[in-house]
C-alpha positions in Angstrom: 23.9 -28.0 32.1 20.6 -27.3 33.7 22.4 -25.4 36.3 23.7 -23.4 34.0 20.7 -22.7 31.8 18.7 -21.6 35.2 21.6 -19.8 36.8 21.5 -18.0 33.2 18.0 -17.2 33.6 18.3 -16.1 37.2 21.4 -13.7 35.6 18.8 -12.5 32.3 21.4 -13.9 30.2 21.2 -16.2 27.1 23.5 -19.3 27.8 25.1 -21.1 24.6 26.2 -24.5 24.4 29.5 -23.9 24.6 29.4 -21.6 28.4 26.4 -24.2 29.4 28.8 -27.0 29.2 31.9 -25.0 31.0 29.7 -23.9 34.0 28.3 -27.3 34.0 32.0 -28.8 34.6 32.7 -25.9 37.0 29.4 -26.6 39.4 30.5 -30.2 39.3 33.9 -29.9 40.3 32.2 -27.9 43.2 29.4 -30.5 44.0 32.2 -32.8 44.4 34.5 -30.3 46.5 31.0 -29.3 48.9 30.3 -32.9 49.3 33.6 -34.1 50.6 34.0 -30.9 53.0 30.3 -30.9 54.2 28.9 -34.4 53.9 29.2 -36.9 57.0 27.3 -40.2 57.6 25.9 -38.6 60.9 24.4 -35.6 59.2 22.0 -37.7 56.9 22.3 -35.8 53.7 20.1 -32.9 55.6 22.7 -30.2 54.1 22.3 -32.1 49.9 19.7 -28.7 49.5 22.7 -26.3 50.6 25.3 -28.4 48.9 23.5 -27.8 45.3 22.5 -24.4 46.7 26.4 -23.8 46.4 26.8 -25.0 43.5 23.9 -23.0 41.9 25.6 -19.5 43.0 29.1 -20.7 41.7 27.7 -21.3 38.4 26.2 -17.7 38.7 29.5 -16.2 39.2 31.5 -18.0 37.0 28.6 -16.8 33.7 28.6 -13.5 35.8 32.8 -13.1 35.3 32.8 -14.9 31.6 30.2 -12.3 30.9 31.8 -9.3 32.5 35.4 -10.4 30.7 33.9 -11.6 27.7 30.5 -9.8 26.6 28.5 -12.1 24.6 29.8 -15.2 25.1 33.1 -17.5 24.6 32.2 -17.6 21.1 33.8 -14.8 20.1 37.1 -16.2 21.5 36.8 -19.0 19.6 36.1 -17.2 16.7 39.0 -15.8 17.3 41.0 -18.9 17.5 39.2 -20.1 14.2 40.2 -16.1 12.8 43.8 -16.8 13.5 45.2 -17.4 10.0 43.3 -13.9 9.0 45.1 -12.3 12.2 48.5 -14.0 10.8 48.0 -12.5 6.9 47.0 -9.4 8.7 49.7 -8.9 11.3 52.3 -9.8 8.4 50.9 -7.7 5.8 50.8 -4.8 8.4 54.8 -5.5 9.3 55.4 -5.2 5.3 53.8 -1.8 5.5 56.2 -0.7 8.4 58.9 -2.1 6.4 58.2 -0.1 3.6 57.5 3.0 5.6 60.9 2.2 7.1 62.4 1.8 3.6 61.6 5.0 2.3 62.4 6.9 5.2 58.7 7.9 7.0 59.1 6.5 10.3 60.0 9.6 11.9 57.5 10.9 10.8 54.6 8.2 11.8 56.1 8.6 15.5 55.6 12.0 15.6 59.1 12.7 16.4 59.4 15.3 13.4 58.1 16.3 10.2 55.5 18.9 11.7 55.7 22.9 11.3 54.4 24.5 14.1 50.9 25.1 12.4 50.7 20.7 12.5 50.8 20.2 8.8 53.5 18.0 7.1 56.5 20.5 6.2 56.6 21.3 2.8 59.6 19.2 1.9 60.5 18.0 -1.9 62.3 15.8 -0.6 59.5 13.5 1.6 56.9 13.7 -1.3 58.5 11.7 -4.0 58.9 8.9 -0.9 55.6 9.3 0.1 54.4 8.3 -3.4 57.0 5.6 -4.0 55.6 3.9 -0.4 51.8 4.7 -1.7 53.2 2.7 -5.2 54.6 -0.3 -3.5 51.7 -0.5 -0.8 49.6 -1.6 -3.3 46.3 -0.5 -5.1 44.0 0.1 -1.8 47.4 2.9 -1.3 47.2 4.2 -4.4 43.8 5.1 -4.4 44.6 7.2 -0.8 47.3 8.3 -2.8 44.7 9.8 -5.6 42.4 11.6 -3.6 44.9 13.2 -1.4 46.6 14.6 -5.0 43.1 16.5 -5.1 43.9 18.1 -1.4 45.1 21.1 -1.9 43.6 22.7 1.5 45.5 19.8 3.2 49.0 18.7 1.3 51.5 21.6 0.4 51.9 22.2 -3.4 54.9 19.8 -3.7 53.0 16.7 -2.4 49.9 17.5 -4.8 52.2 17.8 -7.4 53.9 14.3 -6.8 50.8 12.3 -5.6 48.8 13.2 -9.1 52.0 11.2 -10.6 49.5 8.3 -9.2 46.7 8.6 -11.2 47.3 7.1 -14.2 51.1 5.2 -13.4 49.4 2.3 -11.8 51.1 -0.5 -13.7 48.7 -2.8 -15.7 47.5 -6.3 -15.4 48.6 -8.9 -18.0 46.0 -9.7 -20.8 45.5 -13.6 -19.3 44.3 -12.4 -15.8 42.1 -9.9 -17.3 40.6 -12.4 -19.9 40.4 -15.0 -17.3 38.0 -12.3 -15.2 35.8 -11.7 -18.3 35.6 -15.4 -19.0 34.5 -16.4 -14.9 31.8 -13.4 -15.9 30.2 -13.5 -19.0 30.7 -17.7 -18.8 32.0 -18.1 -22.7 34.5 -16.7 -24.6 35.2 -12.8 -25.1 35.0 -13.2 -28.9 31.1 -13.6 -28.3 30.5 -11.0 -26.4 32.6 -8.0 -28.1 33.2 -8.0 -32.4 36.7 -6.2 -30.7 38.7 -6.0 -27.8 41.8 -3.9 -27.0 44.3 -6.1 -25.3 46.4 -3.4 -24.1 44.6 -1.2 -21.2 43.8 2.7 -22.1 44.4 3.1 -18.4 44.6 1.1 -14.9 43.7 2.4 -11.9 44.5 1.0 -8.1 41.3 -1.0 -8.4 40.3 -1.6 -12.2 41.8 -1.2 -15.6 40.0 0.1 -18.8 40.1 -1.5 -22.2 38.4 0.0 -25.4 36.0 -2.3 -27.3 33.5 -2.4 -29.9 29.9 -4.2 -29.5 28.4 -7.0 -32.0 25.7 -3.8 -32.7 29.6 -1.8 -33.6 29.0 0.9 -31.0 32.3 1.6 -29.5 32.4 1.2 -25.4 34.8 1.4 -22.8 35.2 -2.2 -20.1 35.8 -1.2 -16.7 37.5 -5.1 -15.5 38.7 -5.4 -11.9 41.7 -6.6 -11.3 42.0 -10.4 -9.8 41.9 -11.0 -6.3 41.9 -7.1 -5.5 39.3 -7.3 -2.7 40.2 -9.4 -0.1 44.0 -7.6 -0.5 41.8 -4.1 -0.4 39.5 -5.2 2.4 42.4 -6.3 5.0 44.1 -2.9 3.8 41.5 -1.0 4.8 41.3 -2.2 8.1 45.0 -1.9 8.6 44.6 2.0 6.9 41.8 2.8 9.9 44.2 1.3 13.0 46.9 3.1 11.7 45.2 6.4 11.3 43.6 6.2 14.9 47.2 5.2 16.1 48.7 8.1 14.1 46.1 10.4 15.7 47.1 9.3 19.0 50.7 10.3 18.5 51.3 12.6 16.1 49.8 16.7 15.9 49.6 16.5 12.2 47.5 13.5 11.9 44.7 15.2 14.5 45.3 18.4 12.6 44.5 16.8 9.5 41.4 14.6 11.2 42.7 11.9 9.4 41.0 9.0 11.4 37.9 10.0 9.9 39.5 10.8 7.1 40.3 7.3 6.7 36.8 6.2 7.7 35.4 8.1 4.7 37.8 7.1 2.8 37.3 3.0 3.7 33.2 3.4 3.0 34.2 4.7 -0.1 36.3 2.4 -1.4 34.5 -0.4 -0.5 31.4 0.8 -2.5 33.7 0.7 -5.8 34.5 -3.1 -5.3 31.0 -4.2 -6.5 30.2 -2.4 -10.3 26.6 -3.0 -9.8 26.7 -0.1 -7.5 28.3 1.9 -10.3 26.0 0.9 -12.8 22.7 1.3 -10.5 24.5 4.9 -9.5 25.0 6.4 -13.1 21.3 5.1 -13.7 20.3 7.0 -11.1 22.0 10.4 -11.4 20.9 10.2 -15.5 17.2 9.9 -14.6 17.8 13.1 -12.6 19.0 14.9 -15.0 17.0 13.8 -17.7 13.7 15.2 -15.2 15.4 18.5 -14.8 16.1 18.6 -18.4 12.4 17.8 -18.8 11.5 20.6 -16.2 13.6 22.9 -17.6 14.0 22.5 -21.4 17.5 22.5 -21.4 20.7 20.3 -20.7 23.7 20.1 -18.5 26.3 21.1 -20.0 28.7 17.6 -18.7 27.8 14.6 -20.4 27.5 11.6 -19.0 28.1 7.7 -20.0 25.2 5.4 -20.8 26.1 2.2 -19.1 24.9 -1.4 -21.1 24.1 -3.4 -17.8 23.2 -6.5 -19.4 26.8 -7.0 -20.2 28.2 -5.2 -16.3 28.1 -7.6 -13.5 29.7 -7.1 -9.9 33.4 -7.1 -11.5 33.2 -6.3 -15.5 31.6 -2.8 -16.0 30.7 -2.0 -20.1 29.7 1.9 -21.2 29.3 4.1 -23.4 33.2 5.8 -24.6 33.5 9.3 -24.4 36.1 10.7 -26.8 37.8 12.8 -24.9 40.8 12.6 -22.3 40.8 12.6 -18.5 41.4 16.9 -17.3 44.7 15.6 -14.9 46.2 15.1 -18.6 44.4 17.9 -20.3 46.0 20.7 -18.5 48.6 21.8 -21.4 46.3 21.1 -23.9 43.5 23.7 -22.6 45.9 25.9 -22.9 46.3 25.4 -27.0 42.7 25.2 -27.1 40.2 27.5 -27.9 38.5 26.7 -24.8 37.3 29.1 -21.4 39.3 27.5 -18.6 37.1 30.0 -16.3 33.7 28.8 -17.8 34.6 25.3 -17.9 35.6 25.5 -13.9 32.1 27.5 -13.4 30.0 24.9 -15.0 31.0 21.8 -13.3 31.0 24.2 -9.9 27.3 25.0 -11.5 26.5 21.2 -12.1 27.8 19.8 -8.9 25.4 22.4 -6.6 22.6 21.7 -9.4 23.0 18.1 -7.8 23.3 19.0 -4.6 20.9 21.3 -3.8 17.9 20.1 -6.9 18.5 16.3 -7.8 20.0 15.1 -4.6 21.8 12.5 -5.7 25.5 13.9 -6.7 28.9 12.7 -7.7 30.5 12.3 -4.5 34.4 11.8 -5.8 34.9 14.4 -8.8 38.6 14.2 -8.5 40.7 15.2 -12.2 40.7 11.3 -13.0 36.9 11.2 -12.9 36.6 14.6 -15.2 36.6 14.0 -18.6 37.5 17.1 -21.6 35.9 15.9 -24.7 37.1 16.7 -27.6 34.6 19.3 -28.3 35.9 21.2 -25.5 33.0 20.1 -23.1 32.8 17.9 -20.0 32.6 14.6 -19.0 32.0 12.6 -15.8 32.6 9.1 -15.5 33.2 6.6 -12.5 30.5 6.6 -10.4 31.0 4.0 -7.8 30.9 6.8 -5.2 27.7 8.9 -5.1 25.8 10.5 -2.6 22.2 11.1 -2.2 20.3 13.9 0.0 16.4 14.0 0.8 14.4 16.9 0.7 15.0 17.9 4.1 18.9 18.0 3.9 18.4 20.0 0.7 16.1 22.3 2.1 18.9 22.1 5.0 21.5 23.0 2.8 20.3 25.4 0.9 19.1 27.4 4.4 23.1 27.1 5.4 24.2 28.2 2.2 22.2 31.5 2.1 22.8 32.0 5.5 26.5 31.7 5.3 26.2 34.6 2.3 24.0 36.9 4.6 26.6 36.4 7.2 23.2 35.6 9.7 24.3 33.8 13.0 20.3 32.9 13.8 19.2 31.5 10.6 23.3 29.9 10.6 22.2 28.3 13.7 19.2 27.1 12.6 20.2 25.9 9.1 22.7 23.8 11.4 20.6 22.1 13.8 18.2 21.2 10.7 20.7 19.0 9.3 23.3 17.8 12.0 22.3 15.0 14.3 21.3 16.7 17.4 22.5 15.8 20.7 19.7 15.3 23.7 21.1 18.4 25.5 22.5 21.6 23.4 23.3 25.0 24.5 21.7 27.0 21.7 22.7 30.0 23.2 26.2 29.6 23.2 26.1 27.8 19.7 24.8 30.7 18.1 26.9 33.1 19.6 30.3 31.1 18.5 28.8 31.2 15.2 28.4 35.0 15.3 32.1 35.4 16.8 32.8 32.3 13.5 30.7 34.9 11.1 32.6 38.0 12.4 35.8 36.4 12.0 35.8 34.8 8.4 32.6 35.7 6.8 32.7 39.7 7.3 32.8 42.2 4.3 36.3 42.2 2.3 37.2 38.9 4.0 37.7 36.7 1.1 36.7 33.2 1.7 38.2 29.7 1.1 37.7 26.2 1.4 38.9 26.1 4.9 36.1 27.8 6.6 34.1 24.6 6.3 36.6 23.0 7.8 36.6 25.8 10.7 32.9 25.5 10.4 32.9 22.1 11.1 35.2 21.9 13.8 33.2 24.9 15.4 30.3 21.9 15.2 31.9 19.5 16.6 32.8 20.9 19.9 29.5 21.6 20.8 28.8 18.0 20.3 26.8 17.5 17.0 27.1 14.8 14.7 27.5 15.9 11.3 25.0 13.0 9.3 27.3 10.8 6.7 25.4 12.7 4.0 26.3 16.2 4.7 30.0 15.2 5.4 30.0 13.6 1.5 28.9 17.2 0.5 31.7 18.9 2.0 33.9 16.0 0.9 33.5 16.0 -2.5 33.3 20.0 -2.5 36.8 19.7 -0.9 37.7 17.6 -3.9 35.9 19.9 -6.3 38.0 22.5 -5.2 41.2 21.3 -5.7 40.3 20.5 -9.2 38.9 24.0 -10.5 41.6 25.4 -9.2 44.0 23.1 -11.6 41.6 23.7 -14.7 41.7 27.8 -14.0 44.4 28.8 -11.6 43.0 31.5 -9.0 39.1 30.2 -9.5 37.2 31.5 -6.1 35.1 28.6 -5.8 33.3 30.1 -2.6 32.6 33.6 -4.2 31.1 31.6 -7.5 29.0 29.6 -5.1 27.5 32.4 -3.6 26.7 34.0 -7.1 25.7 30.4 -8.6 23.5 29.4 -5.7 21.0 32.2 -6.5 20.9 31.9 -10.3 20.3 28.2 -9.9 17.7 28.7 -7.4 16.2 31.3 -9.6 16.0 29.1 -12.9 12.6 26.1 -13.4 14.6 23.3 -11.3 15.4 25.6 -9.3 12.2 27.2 -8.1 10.5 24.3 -9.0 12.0 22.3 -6.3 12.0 25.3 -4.0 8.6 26.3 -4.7 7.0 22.4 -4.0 9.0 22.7 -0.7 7.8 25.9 0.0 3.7 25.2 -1.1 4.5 21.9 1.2 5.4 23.6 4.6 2.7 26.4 4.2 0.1 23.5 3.5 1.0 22.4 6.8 1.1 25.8 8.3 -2.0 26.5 7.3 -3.7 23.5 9.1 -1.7 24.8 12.7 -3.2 28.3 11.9 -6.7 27.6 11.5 -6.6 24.9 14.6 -4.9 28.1 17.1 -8.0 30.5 17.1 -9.9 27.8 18.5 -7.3 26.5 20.9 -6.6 30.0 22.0 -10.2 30.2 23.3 -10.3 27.0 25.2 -7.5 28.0 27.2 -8.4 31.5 27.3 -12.2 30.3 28.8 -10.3 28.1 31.4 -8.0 30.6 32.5 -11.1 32.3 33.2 -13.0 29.9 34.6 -10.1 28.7 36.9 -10.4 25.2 35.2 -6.6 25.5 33.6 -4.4 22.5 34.3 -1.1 21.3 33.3 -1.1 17.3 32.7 2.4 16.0 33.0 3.5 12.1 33.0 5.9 11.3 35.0 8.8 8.9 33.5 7.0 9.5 30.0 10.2 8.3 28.5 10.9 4.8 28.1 14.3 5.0 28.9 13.3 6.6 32.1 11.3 4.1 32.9 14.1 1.0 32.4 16.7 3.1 34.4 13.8 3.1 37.2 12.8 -0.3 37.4 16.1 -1.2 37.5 17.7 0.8 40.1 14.6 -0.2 42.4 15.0 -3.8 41.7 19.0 -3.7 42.5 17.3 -1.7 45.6 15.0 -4.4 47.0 17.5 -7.9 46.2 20.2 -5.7 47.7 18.0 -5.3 50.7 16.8 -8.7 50.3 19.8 -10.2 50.3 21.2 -8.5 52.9 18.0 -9.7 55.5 18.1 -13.2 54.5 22.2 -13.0 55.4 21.6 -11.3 58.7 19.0 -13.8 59.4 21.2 -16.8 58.7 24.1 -15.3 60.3 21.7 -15.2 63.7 20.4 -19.0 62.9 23.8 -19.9 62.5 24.5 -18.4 65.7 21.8 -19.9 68.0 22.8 -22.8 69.3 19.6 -24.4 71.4 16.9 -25.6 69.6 15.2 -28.8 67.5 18.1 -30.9 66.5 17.8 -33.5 63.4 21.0 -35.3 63.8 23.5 -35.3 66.8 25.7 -32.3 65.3 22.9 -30.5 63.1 20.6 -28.1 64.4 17.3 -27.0 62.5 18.2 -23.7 63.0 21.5 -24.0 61.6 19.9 -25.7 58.4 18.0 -22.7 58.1 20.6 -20.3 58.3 22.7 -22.4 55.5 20.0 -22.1 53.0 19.5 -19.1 54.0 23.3 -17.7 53.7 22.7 -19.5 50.1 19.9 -17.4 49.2 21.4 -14.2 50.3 25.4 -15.2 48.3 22.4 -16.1 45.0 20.7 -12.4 45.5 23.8 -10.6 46.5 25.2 -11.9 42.9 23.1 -11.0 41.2 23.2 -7.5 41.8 26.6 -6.8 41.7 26.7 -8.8 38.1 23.8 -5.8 37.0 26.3 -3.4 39.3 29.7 -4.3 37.1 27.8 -5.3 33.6 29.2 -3.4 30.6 26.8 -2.0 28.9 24.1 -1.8 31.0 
């Protein structure tokens, strides 16, 4: 064990209990091997020094290989022993998938072997749609919620897939009135009779994740219980996993699937998902976005036009949600109906366009999944949001961000396009702004030139433009265009032919021009020329110092060498591999030549002091010589 912990040390690694012990049995069993082949009664226990030398540099290589083959430690294999039930569940849930893949006919179309036009997408085939919902159905409710915001995909899935996948929003079967009182009981710790004066045994609808009941307080206002369904999160958990491998293995194999980018459309889809398992996030998410409207109400003197649910989170906890009803019904079940009513399809689809950029580019905090299930018409022929267990937030500087890309993409300007771009993407450490800027002018002249009308999918072009030149779109910006992709299949539904690009463009100035508007423009705006100021009254000043040393032949440029830190590790390192290498490789030549002398001081009858020397130091040089090629071969270095 102390072997180990200094040949650890020696290495810079941190030695657990578990390795310590291993290379503890491993230099023993060489101790022993060293001292039968180099130990004789004549020698007089003159080579014990290089015997344990040995042993040291075998313990350094065998942490050097277990490190190398198994970064971090053995712990993780035995974590992976201790995970094996989980892998079991896992690999068996993951074989019932295939089977019902396999059952419904899709597995041609998972290996890629057909089921692709020659544009990548998934043919548009009547016949494979109403299969792909009956798998999404028996797949279970993480499936089914996949299921429901691809129905909203318009830009993606032909018409005859939308069509069938919607069947999944509200066909979810429901969970019997035992399991759900059993949840409310385990929550609220007494019986439901004391919490609510009434409670609706039979669900007004049940989603993949939750089911909704109607109910009536003690204080008879009439609310609406969100109860998740028993057990649904570990089952939705290991789903998701199995949802991401298969989409990176689908991506791997098929065209369509890297047509559609649907391993990170599956990523986005997992972090989303997961938010909706715990309520509290809903309920500290609905707070949120009311106290922004309410301030831009108050800035304004006037309210949006949606309506949104007060939530009583006193009686919510992580898996019982209680708020406010809305009378009204959901707009995927509306769509006959607005046509017998009295009722603008047109300004309808404009005001939630209006209210979803009023979030985006003033409150920035927004609804980030506004699919028809979450859009409510009321029946006073207005709108209602509910279910907000997805919602995305912005700071000022991806607003101001935003809003720069927006105008630019209306003034069809490649410059201020570029600029608005590298303001709110994650920038690489090298970038060709040249070339960036002039794809996005070859980009502009393409798709964004007079009498070219626009779509949905020149985001999507957009961001693929993006992506090749190596910038990270942030997780907050891709929400935007996410739940703008979602948007857009829903105005579309509630007013057939609704440009939603060409009513951005128009909506985006009004909005900017109203109080909120210019408010939060204008605080932006006083902001940077505060700080521009300060710059401009420091240059006159600095202009003249440099000016007066440029004169006086006193200008220098001070530059530090290796000012970056990383710089500075990548230096030290390489000359510390430099000088052990070179150590190493002196102090083996040297033994070598000991070794090879063969006059000189003798200590025993067959040992020479000069071949003692050159054992320790061969042992020195095989400890050194380690050691650099375990920094040489270490991942992650």
């Amino acid at each position: 064990m102390a072997f180990a912990k200094g040949a650890g040390r020696l290495l810079g690694l941190r030695v657990g209990l578990i390795r310590a012990f291993l290379a503890g049995i491993v230099g023993i069993a060489a101790l022993a091997l060293f001292s039968l082949v180099m130990q004789r009664p004549e020698q007089g226990g003159f080579l014990t020094s290089v015997q344990f030398g040995s042993t040291f540099v075998v313990a350094m290589g065998f942490l050097a290989v277990t490190e190398i083959f198994l970064p971090g430690g053995l712990g993780p294999s035995f974590g992976w022993l201790l995970g094996l039930r989980a892998r079991l569940a896992r690999a068996r849930r993951y074989s019932h998938i295939s089977s019902i893949a396999v059952r419904h006919g899709l597995r041609p179309y998972l290996l890629g072997r057909r089921g692709a036009s020659d544009d990548g997408r998934p043919r548009r085939s009547d016949g494979l749609a109403r299969p792909l919902r009956l798998a999404f159905e028996e797949g279970g409710a993480t499936f089914v919620k996949l299921g429901q915001m691809l129905s909203t995909r318009d830009d993606l899935l032909p018409p005859a897939f939308v069509a069938e996948l919607s069947r999944l929003q509200y066909q979810v079967p429901s969970q019997p009135w035992h399991d759900v009182e059993a949840v409310l009981i385990q929550e609220y710790g007494r019986p439901v009779e004391e919490v609510f004066a009434e409670f609706d045994p039979e669900p007004l609808a049940a989603a993949s994740i939750a089911q909704v009941h109607l109910a009536r307080l003690k204080c008879g206002s009439e609310v609406v219980v969100k109860v998740q369904r028993p057990g649904i999160r570990p089952v939705v958990e290991r789903d998701l996993e199995i949802m991401c491998r298969m989409s990176a293995m689908l991506e791997v194999r098929t065209r369509w699937a890297r047509t559609l980018g649907l391993g990170e459309l599956a990523d986005g889809f997992a972090r989303s998902v997961n938010e909706e398992l715990d309520f509290r996030i809903e309920a500290r998410n609905l707070a949120m976005v009311t106290a922004a409207w309410a301030r831009r109400a108050e800035s304004t003197g006037t309210r949006d036009a949606l309506r949104l649910p007060a939530a009583y989170e006193e009686l919510s906890s992580e898996r019982v949600l209680v708020l406010e009803r809305l009378p009204g019904m959901p707009i995927s079940s509306a769509y006959e109906k607005l046509d017998t009513m009295d009722v603008d399809r047109r300004g309808l689809a404009r005001s939630l366009l209006a209210s979803a950029l009023q979030q985006v580019l003033v409150d920035g905090t927004f609804h980030a999944d506004p699919h028809p299930g979450n859009i409510l018409l009321l029946d006073d022929g207005s709108i209602g949001l509910i279910d907000f267990g997805s919602v995305g937030r912005l700071d000022g500087r991806l607003k101001s961000g935003l809003r720069s890309f927006l105008l630019a993409v209306q003034q069809g300007d490649a410059p201020m396009l570029c600029d608005a771009l590298l303001d709110v993407v994650a920038r690489p450490e090298e970038i060709n702004e040249q070339r960036l800027e002039r794809d996005l002018g070859r980009f502009i002249a393409r798709h964004l030139a007079p009498g070219i009308a626009l779509d949905i999918q020149v985001f999507t072009q957009l961001l693929r433009l993006v992506s090749d030149h190596g910038l990270a779109m942030p997780p907050e910006v891709a929400t935007v265009f996410r739940a703008f992709g979602t948007l857009e299949g829903t105005l579309t539904r509630i007013s057939p032919g609704f440009d939603m690009m060409s009513e951005s463009q128009l909506l985006v100035g009004e909005r900017l021009s109203t109080p909120a508007g210019a408010s939060a423009s204008g605080d932006t705006v006083r902001g940077e020329l505060f700080e521009a100021l300060g710059r401009l009254r420091r240059i006159p000043r600095r202009l003249d110092r440099v000016t007066s040393a440029l004169e006086q032949g006193r200008l220098t440029v001070g530059v530090r060498l290796f000012a970056d830190a990383r710089d500075r590790r990548y230096v030290k390192s390489l000359v510390q591999d430099v000088l052990l290498t070179f150590i190493g490789a002196t102090t083996g030549i040297l033994g070598a030549i000991l070794l090879g002398i063969r006059r000189g001081p003798m200590l025993t009858a067959e040992l020479g002091l000069f071949e003692l020397l050159g054992y320790n130091l061969l042992v020195v040089s095989a400890t050194l010589l380690v050691r650099v090629l375990f920094d040489i071969s270490r991942p992650h270095r």
